[in-house]
VMD Tcl script that draws the C-alpha trace (Angstrom):
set ca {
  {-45.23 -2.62 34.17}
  {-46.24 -3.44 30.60}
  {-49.33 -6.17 30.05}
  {-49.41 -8.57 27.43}
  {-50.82 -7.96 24.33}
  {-50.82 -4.25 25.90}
  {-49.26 -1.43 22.76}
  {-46.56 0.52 23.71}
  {-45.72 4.18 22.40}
  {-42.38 4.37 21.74}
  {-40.36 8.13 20.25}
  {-40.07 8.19 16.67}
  {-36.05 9.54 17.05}
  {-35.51 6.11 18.91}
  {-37.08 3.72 16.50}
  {-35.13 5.29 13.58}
  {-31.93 5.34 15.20}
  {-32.70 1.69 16.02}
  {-33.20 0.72 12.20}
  {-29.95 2.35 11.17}
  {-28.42 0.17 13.74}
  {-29.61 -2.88 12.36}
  {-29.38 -1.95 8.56}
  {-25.84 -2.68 6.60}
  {-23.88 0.69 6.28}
  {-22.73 0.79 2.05}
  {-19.58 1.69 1.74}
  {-18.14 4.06 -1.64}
  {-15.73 1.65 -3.84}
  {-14.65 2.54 -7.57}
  {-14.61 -0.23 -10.36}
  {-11.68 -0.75 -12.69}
  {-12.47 -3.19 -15.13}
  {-9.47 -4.82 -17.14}
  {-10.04 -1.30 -20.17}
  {-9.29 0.97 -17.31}
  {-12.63 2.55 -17.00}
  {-14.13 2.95 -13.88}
  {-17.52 3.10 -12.46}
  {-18.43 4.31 -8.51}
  {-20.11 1.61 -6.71}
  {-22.06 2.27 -3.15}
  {-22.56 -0.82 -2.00}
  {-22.70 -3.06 1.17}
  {-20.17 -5.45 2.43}
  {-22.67 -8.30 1.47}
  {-22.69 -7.54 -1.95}
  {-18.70 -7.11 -2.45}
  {-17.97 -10.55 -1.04}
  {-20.26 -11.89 -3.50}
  {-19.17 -10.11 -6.53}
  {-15.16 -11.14 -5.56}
  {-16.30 -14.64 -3.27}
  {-14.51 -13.72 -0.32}
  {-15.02 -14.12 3.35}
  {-15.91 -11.26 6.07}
  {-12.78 -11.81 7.63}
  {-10.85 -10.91 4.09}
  {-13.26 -7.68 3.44}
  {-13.34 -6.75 7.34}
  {-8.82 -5.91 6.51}
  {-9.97 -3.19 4.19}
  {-12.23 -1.46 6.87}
  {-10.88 1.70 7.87}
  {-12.22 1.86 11.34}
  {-10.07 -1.16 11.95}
  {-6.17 -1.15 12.43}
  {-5.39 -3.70 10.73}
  {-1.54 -3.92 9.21}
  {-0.35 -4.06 6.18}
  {-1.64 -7.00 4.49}
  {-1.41 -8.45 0.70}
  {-3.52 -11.76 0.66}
  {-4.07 -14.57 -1.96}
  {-7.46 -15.89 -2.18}
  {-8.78 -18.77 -5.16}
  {-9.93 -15.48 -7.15}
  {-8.95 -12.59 -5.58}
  {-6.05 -10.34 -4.00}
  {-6.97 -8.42 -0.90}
  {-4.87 -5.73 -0.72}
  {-4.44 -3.39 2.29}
  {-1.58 -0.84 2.14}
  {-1.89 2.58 4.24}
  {-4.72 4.43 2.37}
  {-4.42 1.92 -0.32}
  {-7.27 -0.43 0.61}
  {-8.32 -2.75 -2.89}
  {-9.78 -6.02 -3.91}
  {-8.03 -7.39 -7.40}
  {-8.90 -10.02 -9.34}
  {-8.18 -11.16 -12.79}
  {-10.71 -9.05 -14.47}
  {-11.02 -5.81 -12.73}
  {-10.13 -4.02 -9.52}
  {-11.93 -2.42 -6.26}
  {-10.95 0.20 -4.74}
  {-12.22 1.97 -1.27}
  {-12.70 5.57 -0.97}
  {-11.81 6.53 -4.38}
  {-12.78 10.43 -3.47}
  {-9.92 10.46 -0.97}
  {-6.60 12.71 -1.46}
  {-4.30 10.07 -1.41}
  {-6.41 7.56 -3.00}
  {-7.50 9.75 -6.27}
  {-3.68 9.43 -7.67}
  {-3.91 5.56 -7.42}
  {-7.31 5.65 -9.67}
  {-5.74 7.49 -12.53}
  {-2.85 5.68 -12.41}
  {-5.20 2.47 -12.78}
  {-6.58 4.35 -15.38}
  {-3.57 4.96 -17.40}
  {-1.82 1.60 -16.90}
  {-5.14 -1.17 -16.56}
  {-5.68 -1.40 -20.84}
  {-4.52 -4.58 -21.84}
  {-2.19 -4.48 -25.17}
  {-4.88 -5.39 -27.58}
  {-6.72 -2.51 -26.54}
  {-3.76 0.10 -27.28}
  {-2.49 -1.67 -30.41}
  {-6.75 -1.05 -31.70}
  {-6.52 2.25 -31.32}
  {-9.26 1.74 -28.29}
  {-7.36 4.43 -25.79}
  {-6.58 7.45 -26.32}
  {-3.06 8.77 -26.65}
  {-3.48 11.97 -25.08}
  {-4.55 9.90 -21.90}
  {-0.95 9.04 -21.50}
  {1.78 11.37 -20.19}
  {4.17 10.41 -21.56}
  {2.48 10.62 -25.41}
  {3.70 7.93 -27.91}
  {6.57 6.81 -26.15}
  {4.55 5.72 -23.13}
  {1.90 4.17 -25.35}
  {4.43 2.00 -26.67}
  {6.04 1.17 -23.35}
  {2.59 -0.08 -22.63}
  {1.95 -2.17 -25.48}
  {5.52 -3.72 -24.62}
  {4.67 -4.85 -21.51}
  {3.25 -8.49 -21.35}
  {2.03 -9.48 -17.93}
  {-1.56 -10.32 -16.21}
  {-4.05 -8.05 -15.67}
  {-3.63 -8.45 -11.43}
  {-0.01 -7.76 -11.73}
  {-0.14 -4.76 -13.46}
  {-2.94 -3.44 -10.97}
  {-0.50 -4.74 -7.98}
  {2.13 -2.57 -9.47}
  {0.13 0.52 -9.47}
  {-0.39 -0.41 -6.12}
  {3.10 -1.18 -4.45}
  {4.43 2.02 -6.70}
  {2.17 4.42 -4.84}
  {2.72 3.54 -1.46}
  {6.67 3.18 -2.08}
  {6.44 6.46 -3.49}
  {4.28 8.33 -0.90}
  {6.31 6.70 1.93}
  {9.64 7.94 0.21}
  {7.96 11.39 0.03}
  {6.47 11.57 4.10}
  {10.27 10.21 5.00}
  {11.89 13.07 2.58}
  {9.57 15.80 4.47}
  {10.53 14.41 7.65}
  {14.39 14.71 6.41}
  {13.76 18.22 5.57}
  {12.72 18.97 8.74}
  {14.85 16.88 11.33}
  {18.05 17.28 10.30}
  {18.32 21.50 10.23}
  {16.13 20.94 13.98}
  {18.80 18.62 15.36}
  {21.86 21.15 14.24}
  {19.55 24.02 15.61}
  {19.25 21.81 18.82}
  {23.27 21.29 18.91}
  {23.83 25.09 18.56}
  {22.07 25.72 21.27}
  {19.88 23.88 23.61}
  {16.74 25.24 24.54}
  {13.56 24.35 25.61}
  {11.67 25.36 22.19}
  {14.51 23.37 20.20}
  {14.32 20.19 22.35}
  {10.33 20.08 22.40}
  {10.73 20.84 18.13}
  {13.06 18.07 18.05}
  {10.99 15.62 20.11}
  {7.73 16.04 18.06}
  {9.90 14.97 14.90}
  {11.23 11.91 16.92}
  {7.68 10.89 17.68}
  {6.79 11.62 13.57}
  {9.66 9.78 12.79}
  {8.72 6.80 14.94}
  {5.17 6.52 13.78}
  {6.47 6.37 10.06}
  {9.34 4.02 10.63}
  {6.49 1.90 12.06}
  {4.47 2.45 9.02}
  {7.44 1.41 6.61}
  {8.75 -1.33 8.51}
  {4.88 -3.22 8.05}
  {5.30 -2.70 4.74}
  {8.76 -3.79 4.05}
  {7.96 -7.10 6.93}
  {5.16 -8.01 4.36}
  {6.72 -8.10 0.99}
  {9.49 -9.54 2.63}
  {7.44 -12.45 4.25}
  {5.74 -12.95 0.79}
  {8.94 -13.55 -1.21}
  {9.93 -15.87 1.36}
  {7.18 -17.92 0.97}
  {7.11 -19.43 -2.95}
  {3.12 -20.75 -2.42}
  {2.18 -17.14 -1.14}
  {3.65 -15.52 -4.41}
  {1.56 -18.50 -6.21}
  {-1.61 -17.45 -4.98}
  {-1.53 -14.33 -6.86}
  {-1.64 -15.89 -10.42}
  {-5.28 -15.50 -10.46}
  {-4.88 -15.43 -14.25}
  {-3.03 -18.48 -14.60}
  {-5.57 -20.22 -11.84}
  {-8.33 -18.92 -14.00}
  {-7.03 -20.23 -17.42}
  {-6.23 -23.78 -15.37}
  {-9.64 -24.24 -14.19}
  {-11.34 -23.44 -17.77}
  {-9.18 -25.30 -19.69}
  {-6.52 -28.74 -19.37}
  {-2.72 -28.15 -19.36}
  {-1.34 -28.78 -22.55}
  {0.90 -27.15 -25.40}
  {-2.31 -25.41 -26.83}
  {-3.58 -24.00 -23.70}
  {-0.47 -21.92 -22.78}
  {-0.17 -20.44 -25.96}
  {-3.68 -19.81 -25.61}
  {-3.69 -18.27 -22.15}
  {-0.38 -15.67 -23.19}
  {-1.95 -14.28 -26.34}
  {-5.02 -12.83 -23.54}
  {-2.44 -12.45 -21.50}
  {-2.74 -8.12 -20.84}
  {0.84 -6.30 -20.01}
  {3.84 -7.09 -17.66}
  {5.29 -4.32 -14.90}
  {7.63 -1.80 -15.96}
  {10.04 -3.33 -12.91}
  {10.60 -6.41 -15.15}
  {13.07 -6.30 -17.91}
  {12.18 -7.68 -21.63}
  {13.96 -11.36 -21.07}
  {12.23 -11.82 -18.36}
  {8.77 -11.13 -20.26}
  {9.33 -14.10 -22.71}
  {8.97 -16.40 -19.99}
  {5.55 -15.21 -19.04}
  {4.28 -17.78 -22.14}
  {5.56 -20.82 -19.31}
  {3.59 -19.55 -16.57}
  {0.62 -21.71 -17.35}
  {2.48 -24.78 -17.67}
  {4.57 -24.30 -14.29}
  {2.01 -23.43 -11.88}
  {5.27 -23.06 -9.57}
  {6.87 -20.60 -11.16}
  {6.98 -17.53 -9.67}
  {9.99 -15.57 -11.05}
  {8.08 -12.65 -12.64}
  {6.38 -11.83 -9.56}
  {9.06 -12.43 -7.43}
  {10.92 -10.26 -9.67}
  {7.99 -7.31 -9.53}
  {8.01 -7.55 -5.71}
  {12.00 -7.44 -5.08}
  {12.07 -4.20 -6.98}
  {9.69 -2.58 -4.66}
  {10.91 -4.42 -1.51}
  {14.27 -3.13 -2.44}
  {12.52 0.71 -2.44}
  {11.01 0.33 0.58}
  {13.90 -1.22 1.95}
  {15.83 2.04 1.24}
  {13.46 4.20 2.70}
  {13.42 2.37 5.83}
  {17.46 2.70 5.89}
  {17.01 6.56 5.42}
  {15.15 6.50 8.60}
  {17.33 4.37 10.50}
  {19.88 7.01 9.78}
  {17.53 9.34 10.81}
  {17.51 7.69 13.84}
  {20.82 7.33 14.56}
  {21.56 10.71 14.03}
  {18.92 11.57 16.31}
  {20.56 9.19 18.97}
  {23.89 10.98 18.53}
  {22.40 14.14 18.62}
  {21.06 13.19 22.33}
  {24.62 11.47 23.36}
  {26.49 14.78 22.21}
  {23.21 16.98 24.14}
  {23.83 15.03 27.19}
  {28.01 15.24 27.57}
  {27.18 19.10 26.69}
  {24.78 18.96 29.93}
  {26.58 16.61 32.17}
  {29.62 19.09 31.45}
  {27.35 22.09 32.33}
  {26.50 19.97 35.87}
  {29.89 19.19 36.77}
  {30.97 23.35 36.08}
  {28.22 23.90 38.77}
  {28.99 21.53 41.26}
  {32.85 22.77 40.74}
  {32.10 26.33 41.46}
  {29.80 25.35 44.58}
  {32.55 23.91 46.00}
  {34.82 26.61 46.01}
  {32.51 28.58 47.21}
  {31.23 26.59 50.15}
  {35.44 26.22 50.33}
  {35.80 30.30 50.52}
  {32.85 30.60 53.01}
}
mol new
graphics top color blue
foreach p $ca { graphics top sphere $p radius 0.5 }
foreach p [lrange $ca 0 end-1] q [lrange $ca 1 end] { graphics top cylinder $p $q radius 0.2 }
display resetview
């Protein structure tokens, strides 16, 4: 028993690993500021919801160690973003991004790269044109687009996970469909247990697609959702009144519009300010990728079906097997 007042000797390995415990863990994010340059942060969770102001329960979506579902969420200055791997603060300024150094994350930061400089940028001569793919002709593309700075970043967004869920369900293609006319030709034990790891894959991804597709599609449902994600048009309303002056004002800083959205649509980007109701170029930027997903979640549910018919036709093919058998037993227990 321990006195008062009386020291106790305790093992150095314990009191460190007691101190980790109670010390914040930082976390690797890259910084994409609104000229598409980037800067790797290490930081805690403390400092993140103070550089973005939001709460715990907004930051504690991104954390990997949690399953959390596909999320997109409008806060008063920020969109927290949660998409498979893609796990990213936006706001109207720059963009955060977890795990840069990951595989699948790495394509997403030069993407941001390419596409974050605002038009006044590229029109000064400020990027370079060998930084673009697509030379001249993409440069221009860019300087056509007229949109804010959190929509363009959104875009990158939704476009990779679109297209690396179109890719995983186009593997997964590749390598059902020959399995499943394998498994017709003949049924065996190595063909059926192929078959039912791909119908496991192929549920775990339609699972993955389907949260997806169920969020866009709740957000274009809901009109104030898709109005919580003007940060740039909230931004310009709190710093200045509503008038004639301000909207023209707020579209000439106004950086680049989505590729998604065609050039009549752009011109009405200049009423944004003045309608804080309008939502049409976002709705327009998010039915273009719902519609993507959408189709990729149809390719499985063929997928699927085929799968199901595959298993109807396997099991005539056996029950037709069983009734052979129990034919020939009974003419022989007949003869005998």
């Amino acid at each position: 028993m321990v006195r008062d007042g009386e020291v106790v000797q305790v093992d150095p390995g314990v009191e460190v690993v007691a101190k980790k415990k109670t010390q914040t863990v930082a976390r690797s994010w890259i910084l994409m500021d609104c000229t598409g340059e980037g800067e790797v942060l290490d930081v805690d969770k403390y400092a993140i919801m103070h550089r973005v102001h939001i709460h715990a329960r907004d930051l504690r979506i991104l954390d990997p160690l949690l399953s959390y579902p596909s999320t997109i969420l409008g806060r008063e200055k920020a969109i927290v973003l949660n998409l498979e791997h893609i796990k990213a603060i936006i706001t109207a300024e720059e963009v955060l991004l977890r795990d840069p150094t990951d595989e699948n994350v790495i394509p997403v930061v030069e993407e941001l790269h390419r596409r974050l400089p605002p038009v006044n940028v590229i029109r000064q001569g400020q990027v370079n044109i060998k930084e673009y793919p697509g030379g001249q002709n993409d440069m221009e593309a860019s300087v056509e687009d007229e949109s804010p700075f959190e929509f363009r970043a959104l875009e990158v967004a939704l476009e990779a996970i679109c297209s690396f869920l179109a890719a995983r369900t186009t593997e997964l293609e590749s390598a059902a469909y020959p399995a499943l006319d394998d498994l017709t030709s003949k049924i065996s034990s190595r063909n059926l247990d192929r078959v039912r790891k791909l119908k496991s894959a192929m549920t775990r991804l339609t699972a993955r697609v389907q949260k997806v597709r169920d969020e866009l599609e709740q957000l274009l449902d809901d009109d104030d959702d898709m109005a919580d994600l003007y940060l740039s048009r909230k931004l310009a309303g709190a710093s200045s009144p509503v008038s004639g002056s301000g909207a023209a004002n707020w579209f000439s800083a106004s950086p680049t519009i989505g590729s998604k959205i065609s050039r009549a649509s752009r011109a009405s980007v200049a009423t944004l300010f003045v309608d804080e109701n309008d939502v049409e170029e976002l709705e327009m930027l998010l039915e273009a990728y719902f519609m993507q997903i959408d189709g990729t979640f149809n390719r499985l549910t063929t997928l699927r079906e085929y799968i199901d018919d595959t298993e109807d036709y396997i099991n005539i093919q056996l029950d037709n097997h069983r009734n052979q058998l129990i034919q020939e037993l009974v003419v022989l227990f007949c003869f005998y």
